[in-house]
C-alpha positions in Angstrom: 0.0 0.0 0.0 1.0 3.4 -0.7 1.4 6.5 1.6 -0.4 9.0 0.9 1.6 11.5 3.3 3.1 14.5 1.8 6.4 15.1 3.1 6.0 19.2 1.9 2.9 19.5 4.5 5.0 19.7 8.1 1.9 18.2 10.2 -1.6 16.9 10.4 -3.3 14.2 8.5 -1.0 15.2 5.2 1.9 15.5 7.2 4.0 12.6 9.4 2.2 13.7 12.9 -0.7 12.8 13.8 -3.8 14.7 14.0 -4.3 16.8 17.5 -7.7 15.5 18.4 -9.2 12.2 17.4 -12.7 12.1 18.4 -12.5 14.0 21.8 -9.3 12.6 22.9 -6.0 14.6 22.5 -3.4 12.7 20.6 0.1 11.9 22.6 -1.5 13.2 25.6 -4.2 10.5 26.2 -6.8 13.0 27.8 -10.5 13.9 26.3 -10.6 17.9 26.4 -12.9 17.8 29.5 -10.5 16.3 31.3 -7.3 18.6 29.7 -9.8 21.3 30.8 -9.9 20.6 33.9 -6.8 19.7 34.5 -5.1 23.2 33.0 -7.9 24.7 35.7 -5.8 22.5 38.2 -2.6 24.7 36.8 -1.2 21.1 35.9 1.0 21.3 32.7 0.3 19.4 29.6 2.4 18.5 26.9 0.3 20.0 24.5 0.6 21.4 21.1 -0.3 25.1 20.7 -3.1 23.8 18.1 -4.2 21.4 21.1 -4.2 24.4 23.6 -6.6 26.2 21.6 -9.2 23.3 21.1 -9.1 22.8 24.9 -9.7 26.6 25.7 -12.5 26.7 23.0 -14.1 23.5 24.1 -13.9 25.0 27.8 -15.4 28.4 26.7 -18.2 26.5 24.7 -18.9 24.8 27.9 -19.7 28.1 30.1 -21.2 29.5 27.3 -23.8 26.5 27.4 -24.4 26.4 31.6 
């Protein structure tokens, strides 16, 4: 089978890493983004990617914007 990767696109799905988010879970970190939520709330740090960072602050924002 070929790959379909495109070694001029740095990251991603074309690229050689993987996506940041499959699903709800965080990719290389293991956590949904509730839980990455509340666990930068905690002040714990995350290896996270800046891409990552910003789906787990919007997912929190949409969260308070919903209660």
């Amino acid at each position: 089978m070929a790959s379909h990767t495109d070694p001029t696109c740095g990251c991603g799905v074309c690229g050689s890493e993987a996506p940041p988010l499959i699903g709800s879970v965080l990719t290389g970190v293991g956590m949904t983004l509730a839980q990455a939520s509340r666990a930068l709330e905690r002040g714990d740090e995350l290896a996270l990617t800046p891409i990552q960072h910003e789906l787990v602050e919007r997912w929190a924002e949409q969260q308070l914007g919903a209660a």
